[in-house]
MINU-237971 format. One record per atom (N, C-alpha, C): x, y, z. Coordinates in steps of 0.1 Angstrom, whole numbers, plus 2048, in hexadecimal, padded with zeros to 3 digits. Example, Ala and Ser with C-alpha at 12.3 -4.5 7.8 and 13.67 -1.06 7.14 Angstrom:
2
8847C784E;87B7D384E;8847DF84E;8807EA847;8897F5847;88180084F;
END
This chain:
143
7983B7050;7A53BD054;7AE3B1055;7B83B104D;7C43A604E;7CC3AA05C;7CD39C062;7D839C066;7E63A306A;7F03A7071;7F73AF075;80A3A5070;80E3AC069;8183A1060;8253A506A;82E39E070;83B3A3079;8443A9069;8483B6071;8533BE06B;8473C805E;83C3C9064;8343D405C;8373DE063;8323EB05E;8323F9065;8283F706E;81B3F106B;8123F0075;8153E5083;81F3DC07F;8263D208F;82F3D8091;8383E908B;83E3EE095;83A3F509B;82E3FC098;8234030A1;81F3FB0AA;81E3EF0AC;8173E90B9;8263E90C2;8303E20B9;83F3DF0C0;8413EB0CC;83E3F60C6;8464040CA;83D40D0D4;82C4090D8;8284100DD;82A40A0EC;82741A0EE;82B418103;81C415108;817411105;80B40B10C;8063FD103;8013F610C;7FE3E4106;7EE3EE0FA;7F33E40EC;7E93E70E5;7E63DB0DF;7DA3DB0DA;7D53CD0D8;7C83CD0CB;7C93C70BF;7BE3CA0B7;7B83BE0B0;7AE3C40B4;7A23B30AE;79A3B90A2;7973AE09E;7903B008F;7833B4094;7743B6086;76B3B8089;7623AA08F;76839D090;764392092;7693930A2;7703990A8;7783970B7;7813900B1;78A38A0AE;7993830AF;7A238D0AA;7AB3890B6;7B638D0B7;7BD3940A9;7C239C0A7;7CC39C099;7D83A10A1;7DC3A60AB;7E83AC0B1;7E63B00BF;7F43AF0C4;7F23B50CC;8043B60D4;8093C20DB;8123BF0DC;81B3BB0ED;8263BB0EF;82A3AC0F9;8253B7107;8283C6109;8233CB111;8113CC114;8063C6109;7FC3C310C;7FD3B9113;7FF3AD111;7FE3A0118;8053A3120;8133A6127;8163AC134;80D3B113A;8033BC135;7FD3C3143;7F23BB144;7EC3B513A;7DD3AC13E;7E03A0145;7EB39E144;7F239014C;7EB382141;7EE384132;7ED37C128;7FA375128;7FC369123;80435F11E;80336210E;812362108;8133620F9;80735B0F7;80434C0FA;8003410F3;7F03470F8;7EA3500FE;7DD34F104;7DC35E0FD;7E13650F7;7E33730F4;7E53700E3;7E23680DA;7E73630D0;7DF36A0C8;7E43690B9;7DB36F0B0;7CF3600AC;7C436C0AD;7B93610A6;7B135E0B2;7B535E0C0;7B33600CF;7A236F0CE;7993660CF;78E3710D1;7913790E0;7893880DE;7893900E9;7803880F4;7783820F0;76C37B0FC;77636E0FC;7813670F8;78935C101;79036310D;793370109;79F37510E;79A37C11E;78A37C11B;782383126;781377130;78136B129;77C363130;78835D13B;795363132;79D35913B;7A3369148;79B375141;79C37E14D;79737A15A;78A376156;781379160;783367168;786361161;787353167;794357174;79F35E170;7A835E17C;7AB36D185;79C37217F;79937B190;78D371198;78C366191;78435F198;77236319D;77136518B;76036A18A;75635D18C;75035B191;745351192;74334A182;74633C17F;745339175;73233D16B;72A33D175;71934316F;71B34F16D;729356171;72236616F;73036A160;73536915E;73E364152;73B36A143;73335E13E;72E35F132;72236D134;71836F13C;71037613B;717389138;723386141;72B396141;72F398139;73338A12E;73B38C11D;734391118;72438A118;71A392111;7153A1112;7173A411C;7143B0121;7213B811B;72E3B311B;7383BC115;7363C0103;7333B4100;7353B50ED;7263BA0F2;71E3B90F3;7103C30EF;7133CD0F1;71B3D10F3;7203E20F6;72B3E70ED;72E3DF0E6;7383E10DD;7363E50CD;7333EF0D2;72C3F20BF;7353FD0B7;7333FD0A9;73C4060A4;73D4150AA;7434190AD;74B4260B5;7464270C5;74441D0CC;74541D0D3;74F41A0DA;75141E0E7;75E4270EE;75E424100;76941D109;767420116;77241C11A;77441D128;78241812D;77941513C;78540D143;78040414A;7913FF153;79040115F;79D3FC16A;79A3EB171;7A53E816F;7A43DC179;7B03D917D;7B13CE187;7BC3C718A;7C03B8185;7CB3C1178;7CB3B1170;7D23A2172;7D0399175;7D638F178;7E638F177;7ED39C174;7FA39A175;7FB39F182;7F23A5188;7F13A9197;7F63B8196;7F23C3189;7F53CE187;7E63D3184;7E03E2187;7D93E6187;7D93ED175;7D03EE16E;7D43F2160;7C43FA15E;7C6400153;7BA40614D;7BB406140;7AF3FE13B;7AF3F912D;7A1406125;7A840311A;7A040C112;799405106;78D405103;7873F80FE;77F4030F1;7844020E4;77F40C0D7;7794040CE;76E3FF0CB;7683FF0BF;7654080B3;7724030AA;76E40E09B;76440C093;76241408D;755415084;756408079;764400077;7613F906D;7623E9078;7593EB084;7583E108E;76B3DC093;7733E0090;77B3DC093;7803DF0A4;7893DA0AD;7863DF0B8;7943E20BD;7953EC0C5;7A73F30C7;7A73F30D6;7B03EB0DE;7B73EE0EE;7BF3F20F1;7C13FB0FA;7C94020FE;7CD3FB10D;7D83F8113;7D73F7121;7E53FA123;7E140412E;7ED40D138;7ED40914A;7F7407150;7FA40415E;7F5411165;7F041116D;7EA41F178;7F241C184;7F742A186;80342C18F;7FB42819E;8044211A7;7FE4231B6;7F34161B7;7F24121BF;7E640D1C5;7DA4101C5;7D24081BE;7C040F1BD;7BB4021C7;7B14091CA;7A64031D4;79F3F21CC;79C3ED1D5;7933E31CD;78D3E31C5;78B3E11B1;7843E41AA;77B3DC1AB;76C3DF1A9;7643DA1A6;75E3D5199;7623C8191;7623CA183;7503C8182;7483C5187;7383C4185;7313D4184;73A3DB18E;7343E418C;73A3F117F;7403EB17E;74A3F0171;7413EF165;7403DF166;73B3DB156;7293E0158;7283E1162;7183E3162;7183F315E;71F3FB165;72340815E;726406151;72A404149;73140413D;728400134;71E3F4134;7133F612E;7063FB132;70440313B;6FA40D13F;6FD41A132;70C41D134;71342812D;70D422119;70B416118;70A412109;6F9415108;6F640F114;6E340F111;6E241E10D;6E5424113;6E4432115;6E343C10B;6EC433101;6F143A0F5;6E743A0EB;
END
């Protein structure tokens, strides 16, 4: 899958939607993503870049909710092993822009991978992201 060219029909689709969208190739890197994505995940242009893998992007999540550096890498693993063609899940947290969001995490059949993330109205309770991801690949074993 190429790359996402500025002033395509497909970079005004990202330009124009009302929720942060974000698309990685079948390898994880980045190919797009647009300025309301990195708003709600609390990304930096320069840290939100194209070519920027989904497991950098996890890492510099989890690095500033301040996950135990040993437990880190093992959760990436646990995420991409779950990530297979049509597989499907969503998942809430509190993203380092200090907004609660709910991301929608799609693997297409041609491995490529589609996010969705939307702001949730109101105040949510303390998320627990361990017990999230430990749900979420229970939900994969399962399959």
């Amino acid at each position: 899958m190429a790359e996402v060219h500025p002033g395509s029909e497909l970079a005004s689709i990202f330009a124009g939607a009302d929720v942060g969208l974000a698309l990685f190739g079948a390898d994880m890197a980045l190919l797009a993503c647009n300025s309301l994505y990195r708003t709600l995940c609390g990304y930096l242009t320069t840290e939100a870049a194209t070519g920027r893998t989904l497991q950098e992007l996890m890492r510099i999540t989890f690095h500033r909710q301040n996950v135990p550096e040993e437990e880190i890498e093992p959760r990436i693993d646990r995420i991409v092993k779950g990530l297979e063609p049509g597989a499907s899940y969503t998942f809430r947290y509190a993203s380092p822009s200090a907004q609660v969001v709910e991301v929608r995490r799609r693997c297409l059949k041609n491995g490529a991978i589609v996010e969705t993330v939307r702001q949730v109205e109101g105040q949510a309770p303390e998320i627990d992201l361990n017990a999230q991801f430990e749900m979420i690949a229970e939900k994969s074993r399962s399959r």
